[in-house]
C-alpha positions as CSV (number, residue, x, y, z in Angstrom):
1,X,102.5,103.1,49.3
2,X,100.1,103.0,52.7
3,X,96.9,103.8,52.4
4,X,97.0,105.1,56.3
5,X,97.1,109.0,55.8
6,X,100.2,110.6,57.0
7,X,102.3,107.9,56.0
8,X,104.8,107.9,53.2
9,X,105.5,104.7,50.9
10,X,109.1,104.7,52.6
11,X,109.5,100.7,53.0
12,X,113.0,100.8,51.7
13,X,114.0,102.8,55.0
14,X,111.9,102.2,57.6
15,X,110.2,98.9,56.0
16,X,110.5,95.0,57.4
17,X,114.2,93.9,57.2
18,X,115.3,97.4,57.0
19,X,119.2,97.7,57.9
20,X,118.6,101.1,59.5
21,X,119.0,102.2,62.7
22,X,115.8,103.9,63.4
23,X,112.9,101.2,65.1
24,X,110.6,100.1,62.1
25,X,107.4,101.4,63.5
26,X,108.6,105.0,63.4
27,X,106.7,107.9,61.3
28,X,106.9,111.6,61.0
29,X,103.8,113.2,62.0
30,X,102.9,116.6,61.0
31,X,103.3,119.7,63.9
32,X,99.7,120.9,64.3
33,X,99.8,124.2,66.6
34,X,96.2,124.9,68.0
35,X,95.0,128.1,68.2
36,X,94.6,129.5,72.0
37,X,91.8,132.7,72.3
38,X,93.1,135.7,73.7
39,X,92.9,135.9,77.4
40,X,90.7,139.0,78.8
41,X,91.8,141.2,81.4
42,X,90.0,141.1,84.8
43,X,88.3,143.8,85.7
44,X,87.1,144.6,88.7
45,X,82.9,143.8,89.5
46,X,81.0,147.5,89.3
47,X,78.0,148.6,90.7
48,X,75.2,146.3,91.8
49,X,76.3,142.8,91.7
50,X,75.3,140.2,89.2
51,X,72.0,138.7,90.2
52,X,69.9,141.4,88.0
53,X,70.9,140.3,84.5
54,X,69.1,138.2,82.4
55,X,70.6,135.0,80.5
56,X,74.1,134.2,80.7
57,X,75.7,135.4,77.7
58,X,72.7,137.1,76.1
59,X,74.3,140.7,76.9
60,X,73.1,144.0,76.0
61,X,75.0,146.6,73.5
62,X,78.5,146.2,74.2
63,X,79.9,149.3,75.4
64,X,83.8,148.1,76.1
65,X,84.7,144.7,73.7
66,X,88.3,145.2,73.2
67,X,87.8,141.6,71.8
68,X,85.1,142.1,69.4
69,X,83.6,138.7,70.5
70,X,80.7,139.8,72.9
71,X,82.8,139.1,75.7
72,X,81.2,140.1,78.9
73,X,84.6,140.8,80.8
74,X,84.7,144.4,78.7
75,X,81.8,145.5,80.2
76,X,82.3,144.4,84.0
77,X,79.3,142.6,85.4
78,X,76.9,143.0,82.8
79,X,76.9,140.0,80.9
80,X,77.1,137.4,84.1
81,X,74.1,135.7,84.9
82,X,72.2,134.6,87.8
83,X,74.0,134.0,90.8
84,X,77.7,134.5,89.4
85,X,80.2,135.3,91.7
86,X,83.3,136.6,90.5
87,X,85.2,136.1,93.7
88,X,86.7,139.2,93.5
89,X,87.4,141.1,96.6
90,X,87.1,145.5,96.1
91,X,89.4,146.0,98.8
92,X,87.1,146.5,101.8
93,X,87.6,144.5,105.2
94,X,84.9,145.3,107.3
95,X,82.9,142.2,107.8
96,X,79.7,141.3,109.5
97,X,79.9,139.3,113.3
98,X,77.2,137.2,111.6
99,X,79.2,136.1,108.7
100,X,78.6,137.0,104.6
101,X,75.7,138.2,103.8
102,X,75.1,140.4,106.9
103,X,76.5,143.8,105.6
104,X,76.4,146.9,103.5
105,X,78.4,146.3,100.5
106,X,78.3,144.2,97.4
107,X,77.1,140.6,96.9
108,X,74.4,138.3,97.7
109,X,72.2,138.7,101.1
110,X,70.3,141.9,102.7
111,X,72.4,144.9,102.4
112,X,75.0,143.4,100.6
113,X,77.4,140.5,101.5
114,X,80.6,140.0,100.8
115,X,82.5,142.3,103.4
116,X,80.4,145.7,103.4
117,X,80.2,148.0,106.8
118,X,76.9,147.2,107.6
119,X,75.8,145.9,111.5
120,X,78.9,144.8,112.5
121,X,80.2,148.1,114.0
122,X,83.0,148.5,111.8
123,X,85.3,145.8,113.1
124,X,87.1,143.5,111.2
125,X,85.7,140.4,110.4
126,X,87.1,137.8,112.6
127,X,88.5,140.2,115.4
128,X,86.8,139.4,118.4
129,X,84.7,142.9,119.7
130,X,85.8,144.8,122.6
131,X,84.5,143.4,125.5
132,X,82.8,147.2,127.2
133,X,81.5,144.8,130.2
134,X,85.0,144.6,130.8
135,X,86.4,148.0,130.3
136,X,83.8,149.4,132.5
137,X,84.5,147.4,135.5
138,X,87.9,147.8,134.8
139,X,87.8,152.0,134.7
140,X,85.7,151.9,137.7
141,X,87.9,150.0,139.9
142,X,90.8,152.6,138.7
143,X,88.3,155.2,140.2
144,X,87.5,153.5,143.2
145,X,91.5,153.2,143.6
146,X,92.3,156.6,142.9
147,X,89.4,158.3,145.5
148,X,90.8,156.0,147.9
149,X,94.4,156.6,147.7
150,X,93.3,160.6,147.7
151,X,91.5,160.1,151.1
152,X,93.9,158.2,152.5
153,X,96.4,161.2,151.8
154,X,94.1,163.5,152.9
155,X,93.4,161.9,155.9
156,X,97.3,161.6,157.1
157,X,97.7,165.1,155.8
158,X,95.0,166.7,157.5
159,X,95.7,164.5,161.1
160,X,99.4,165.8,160.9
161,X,98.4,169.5,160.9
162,X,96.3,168.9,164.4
163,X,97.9,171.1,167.3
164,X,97.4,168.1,170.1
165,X,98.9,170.1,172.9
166,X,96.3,170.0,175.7
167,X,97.0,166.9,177.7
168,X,94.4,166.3,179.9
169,X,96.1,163.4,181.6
170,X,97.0,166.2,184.1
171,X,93.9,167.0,185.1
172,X,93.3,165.4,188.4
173,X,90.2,164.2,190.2
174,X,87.5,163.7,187.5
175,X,83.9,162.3,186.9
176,X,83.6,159.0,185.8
177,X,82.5,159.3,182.5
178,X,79.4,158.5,181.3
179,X,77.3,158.0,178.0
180,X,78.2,159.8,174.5
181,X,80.6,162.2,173.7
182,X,81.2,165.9,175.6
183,X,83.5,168.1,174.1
184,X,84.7,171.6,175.6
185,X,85.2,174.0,173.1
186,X,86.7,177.5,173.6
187,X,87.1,180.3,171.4
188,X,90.2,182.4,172.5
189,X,91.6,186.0,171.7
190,X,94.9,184.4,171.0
191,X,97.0,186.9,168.1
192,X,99.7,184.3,168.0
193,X,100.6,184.2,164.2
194,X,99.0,188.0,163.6
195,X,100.5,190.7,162.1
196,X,99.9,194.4,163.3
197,X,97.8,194.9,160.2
198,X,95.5,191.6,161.0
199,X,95.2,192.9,164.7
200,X,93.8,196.2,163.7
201,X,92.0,195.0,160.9
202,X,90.2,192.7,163.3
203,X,90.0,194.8,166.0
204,X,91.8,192.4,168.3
205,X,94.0,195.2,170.1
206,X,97.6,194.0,171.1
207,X,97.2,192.8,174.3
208,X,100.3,190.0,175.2
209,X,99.0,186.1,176.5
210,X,95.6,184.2,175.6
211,X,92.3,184.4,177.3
212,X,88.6,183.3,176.6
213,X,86.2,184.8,175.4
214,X,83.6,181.7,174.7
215,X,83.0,178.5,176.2
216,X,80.9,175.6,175.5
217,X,79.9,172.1,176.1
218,X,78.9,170.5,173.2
219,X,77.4,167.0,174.1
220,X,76.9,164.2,171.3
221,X,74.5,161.3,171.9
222,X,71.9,158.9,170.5
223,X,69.2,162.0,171.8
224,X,70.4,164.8,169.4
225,X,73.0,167.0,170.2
226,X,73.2,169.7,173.2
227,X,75.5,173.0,173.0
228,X,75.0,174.5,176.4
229,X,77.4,178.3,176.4
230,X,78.9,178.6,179.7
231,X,79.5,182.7,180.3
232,X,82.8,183.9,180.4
233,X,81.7,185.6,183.9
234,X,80.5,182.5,185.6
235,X,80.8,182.6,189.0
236,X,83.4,179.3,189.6
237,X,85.2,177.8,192.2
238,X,88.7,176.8,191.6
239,X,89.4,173.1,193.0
240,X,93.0,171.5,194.2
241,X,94.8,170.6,190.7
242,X,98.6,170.6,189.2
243,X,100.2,172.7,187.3
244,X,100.4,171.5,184.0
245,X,104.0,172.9,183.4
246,X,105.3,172.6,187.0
247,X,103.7,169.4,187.6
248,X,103.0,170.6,191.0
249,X,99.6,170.3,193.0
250,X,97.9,173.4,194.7
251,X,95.5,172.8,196.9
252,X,92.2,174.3,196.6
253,X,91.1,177.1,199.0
254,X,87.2,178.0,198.0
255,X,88.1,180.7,195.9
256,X,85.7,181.9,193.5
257,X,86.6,183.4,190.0
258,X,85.1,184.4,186.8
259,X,85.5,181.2,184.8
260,X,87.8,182.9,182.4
261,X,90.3,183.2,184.9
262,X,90.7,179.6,185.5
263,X,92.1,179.5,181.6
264,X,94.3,182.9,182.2
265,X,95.5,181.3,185.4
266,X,97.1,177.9,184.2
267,X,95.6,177.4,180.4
268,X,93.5,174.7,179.3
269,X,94.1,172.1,181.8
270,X,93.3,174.0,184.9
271,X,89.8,175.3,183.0
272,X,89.1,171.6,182.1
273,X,89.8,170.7,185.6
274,X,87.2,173.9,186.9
275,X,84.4,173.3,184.3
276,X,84.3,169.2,185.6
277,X,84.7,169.8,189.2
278,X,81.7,173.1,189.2
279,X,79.6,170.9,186.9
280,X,80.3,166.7,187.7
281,X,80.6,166.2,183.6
282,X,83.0,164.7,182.2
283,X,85.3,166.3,179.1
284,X,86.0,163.7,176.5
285,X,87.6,166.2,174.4
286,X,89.2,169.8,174.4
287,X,88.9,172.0,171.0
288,X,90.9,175.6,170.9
289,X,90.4,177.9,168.3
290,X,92.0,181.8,168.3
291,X,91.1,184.7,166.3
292,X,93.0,184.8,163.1
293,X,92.0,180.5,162.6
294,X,88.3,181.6,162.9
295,X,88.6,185.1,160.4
296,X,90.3,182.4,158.2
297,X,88.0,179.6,158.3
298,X,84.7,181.7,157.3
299,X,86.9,183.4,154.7
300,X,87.5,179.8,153.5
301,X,83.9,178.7,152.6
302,X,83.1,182.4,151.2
303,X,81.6,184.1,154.3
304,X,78.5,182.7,156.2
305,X,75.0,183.5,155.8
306,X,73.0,184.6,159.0
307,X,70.0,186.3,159.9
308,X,70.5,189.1,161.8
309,X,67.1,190.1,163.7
310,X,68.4,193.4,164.8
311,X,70.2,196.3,163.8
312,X,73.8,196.9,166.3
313,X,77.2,198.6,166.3
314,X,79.7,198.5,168.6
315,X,83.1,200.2,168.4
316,X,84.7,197.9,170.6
317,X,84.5,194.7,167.9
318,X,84.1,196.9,165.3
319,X,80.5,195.4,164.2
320,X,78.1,197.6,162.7
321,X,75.2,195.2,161.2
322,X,72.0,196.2,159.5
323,X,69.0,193.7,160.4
324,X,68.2,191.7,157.9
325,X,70.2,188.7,156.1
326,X,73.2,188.7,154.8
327,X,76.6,187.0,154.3
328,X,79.7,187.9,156.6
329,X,83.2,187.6,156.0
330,X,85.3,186.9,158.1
331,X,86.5,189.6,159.5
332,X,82.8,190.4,160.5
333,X,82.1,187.4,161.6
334,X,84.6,187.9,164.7
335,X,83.2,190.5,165.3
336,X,79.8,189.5,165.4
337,X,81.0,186.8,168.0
338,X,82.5,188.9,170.2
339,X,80.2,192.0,171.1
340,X,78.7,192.3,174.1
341,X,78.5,195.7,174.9
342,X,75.8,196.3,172.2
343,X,73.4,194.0,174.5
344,X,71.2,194.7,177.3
345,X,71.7,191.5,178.6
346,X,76.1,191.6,177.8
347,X,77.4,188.0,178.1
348,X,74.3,186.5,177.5
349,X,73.0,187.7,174.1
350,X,76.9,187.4,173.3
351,X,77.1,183.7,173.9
352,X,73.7,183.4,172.0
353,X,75.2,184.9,169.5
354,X,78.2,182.9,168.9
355,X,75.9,179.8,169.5
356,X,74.0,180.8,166.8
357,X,77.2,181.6,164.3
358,X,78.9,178.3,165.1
359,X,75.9,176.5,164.4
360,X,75.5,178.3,161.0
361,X,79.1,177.8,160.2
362,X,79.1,174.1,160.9
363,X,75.8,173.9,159.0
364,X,77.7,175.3,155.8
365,X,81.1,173.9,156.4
366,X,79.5,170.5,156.1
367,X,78.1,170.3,152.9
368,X,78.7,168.1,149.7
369,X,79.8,171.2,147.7
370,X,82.7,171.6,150.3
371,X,83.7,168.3,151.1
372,X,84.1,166.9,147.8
373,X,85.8,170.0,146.1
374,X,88.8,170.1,146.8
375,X,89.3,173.3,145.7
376,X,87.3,174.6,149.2
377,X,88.1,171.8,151.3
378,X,91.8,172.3,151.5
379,X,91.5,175.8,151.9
380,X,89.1,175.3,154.7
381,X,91.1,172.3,156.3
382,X,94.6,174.5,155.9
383,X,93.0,177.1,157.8
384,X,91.2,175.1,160.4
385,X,93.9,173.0,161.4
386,X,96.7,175.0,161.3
387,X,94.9,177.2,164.4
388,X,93.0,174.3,165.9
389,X,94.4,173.1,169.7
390,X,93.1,170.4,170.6
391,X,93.6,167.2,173.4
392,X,96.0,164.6,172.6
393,X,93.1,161.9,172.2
394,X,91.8,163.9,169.9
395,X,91.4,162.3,166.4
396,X,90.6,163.4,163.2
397,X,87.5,161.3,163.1
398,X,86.2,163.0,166.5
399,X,86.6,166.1,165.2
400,X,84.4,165.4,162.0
401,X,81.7,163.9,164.5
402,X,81.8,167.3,166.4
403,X,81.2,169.9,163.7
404,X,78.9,167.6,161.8
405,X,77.0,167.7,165.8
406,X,77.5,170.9,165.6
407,X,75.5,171.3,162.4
408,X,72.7,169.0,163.9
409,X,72.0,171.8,166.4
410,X,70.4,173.8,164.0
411,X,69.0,170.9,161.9
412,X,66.2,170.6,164.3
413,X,67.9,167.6,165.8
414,X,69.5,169.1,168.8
415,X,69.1,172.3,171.9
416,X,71.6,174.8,172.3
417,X,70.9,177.2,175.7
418,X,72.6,178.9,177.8
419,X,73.4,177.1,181.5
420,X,70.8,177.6,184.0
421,X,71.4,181.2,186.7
422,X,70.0,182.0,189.4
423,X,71.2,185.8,189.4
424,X,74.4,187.5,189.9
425,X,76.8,187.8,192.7
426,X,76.7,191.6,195.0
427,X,80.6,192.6,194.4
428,X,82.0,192.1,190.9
429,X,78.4,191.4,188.9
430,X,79.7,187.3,188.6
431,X,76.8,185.0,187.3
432,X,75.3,182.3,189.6
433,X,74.6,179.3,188.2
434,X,71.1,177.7,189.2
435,X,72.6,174.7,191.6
436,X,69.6,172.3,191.1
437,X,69.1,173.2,187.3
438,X,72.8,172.1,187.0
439,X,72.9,169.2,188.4
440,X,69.8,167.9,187.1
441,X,71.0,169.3,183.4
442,X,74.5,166.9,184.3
443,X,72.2,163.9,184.8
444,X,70.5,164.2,181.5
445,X,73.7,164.6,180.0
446,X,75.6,161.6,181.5
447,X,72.6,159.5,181.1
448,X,72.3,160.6,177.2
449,X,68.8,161.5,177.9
450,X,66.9,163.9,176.2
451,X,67.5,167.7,177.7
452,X,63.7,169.2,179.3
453,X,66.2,171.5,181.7
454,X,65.6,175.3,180.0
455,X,68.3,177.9,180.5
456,X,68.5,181.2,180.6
């Protein structure tokens, strides 16, 4: 028998010279099955980590050992010490942009570590953040786009409504132009497009064609603007010109009208061609507007403000005003502008009048709070426009520059007068104009020089 352990005294089998089959050295060797220890469940880390334990493996009471060995994974993090990192991730995403360590959350590092929401604005670690440079730059250029493509609308929209019906091509025989920008600008009793409600609501009457019932020069240049009223009863000369439907010329004779009759005689062309041949200035431009367009624009903007020095009523307009200040609407705003017969001095206070209420209503029309809402600035444009006549030069651009020089006469930048008389004429009460004053006011004016002529 061997005295190896585990082997049997089996030589007559297995031994040298053995007959069998199986190789000599061969031995059974007993099945030893070692005993594994049972694996314990993971739980997930709980509260603060495992850094503030003392000793690994020197753990408190147990309070959950399924095991009965000690074994720290019953009790969660309790029993790990210094340093020990489970690897085990709770579930949340949000990382820090400065890497582990960097947020508010569990593990290692200020605030936490692994994965809390801490500085990193709640994005997900490893997502690039939004770049707000960017976005900013980008949503700015969509405004910039947007205001743009609405101006541009407005623009055409607005241009298309102008009535550009006066062509003063026609007019024959005029000054040579000279420095800035005159316009003529003429308020007429036209009804066209009133209803017999409007009429007698605006005391308009019914009477059939268009006359004038204000006219003004309006010159814009690098000295301020001038508005200089020329009275509907000026005494005028009408000069050779041509009909501007007949195309045929009529000579002139040295007959003298009131200037209004030059526009009742052959419209707008013929009282272009009067106003330039009585005074030598050139008309750049000819603006129209009749009596329903003005009720409508001043209705528009929510009446005008004015300060009215004097109490007057006149049955004729149908103004009665109480001094003082106060907002008109439109429909006593024409008839502010058109008494006369309330006045000692008739025409003249009139045309002071309306001076002063065009100037007011420019002053207010052109503001920020109109222009950029477009809640009043359509109104005010649809109503404008659809009653404006003006020259078929005219563009949309010119007429801006007008009412905004409009505005500048009572901004302290500009004169408004009356033109210069010298008295009135013996049969039919006509107003002379002052020759000399005239003509010297006309040099000013072509020369863009700063007005020292005084009217009346």
């Amino acid at each position: 028998m061997s005295d190896r352990p585990g082997w049997t005294d089996d030589s007559d089998r297995y031994g040298r010279g053995s007959a069998s089959p199986e190789p000599e050295g061969a031995r059974s060797m007993p099945r030893v099955q070692r005993r594994t220890p049972p694996r314990a469940p993971q739980v997930p880390p709980q509260g603060q980590g495992y850094q503030g334990r003392q000793g690994y493996g020197a753990p408190e009471a147990p309070r959950n050992d399924p095991y009965g060995q000690g074994d720290p994974y019953g009790r969660g993090d309790q029993a790990a010490g210094p340093g020990y990192d489970s690897g085990y991730n709770t579930g949340q995403v949000y990382g820090s942009p400065q890497g582990p360590g960097h947020g508010q959350g569990h593990g290692p590092g200020p605030g936490g570590g692994r994965g809390g929401r801490g500085g990193d604005g709640g994005y997900v670690q490893g997502r690039p953040a939004p770049d707000w440079r960017r976005r900013i730059k980008l949503g700015a250029l969509a405004l910039v786009v947007v205001v743009l493509a609405v101006s541009v609308s407005t623009y055409f929209w607005a241009d298309s409504k102008l009535k550009r019906e006066v062509d003063l091509s026609k007019v024959i025989d005029r000054p040579d132009a000279g420095d800035g920008t005159n316009y003529l600008i003429v308020g007429s009793d036209s009804r066209q497009g009133m209803s017999a409600a409007d009429k007698k609501k605006l005391h308009t009457g019914s009477a059939e064609g268009k006359r004038t019932d204000s006219m003004m020069i309006l010159h814009n240049g690098s000295n301020g603007p001038t508005l200089v009223s020329l009275p509907r009863d000026s005494n005028v000369e009408i000069p050779s010109f041509v009909g501007s439907e007949s195309g045929k010329r009529y000579e002139g004779t040295g007959r003298t009208v009131k200037l209004n009759a030059a526009y009742a005689e052959d419209g707008p062309e013929l009282l272009v061609r009067t106003v330039e041949y009585n005074t030598g200035l050139h008309i750049d431009h000819y603006v129209e507007i009749g009596f329903g367009g003005f009720a409508n624009i001043v209705d528009a903007i929510g009446g005008v403000e004015l300060d009215i020095p004097k109490a007057f009523k006149d049955k004729n307009s149908g103004a009665d005003f109480q001094a003082g200040k106060q907002t008109l609407n439109g429909e006593q705003s024409l008839a502010f502008v058109r008494t006369r017969y309330a006045f000692a001095g008739s025409d003249l206070d009139r045309t002071k009048n309306q001076q002063k209420f065009l100037a007011a209503l420019a002053s207010q029309t052109a503001t920020p709070s109109t222009l950029i809402n477009p809640f009043t600035l359509y109104p005010v444009l649809g109503a404008g426009l659809d009653t404006l006549v003006v020259d078929k030069d005219m563009s949309l651009w010119s007429l801006a520059r007008m009412f905004f020089a409009m505005k500048g006469v009572t901004g302290g930048d500009g004169t408004s007068m009356n033109i210069p008389l010298s008295g009135q004429s013996t049969s039919g009460g006509n107003l002379i104009w002052d020759k000399a004053k005239v003509k010297q006011l006309v040099e000013q004016l072509k020369n863009d020089e700063k007005v020292t002529v005084q009217g009346n």
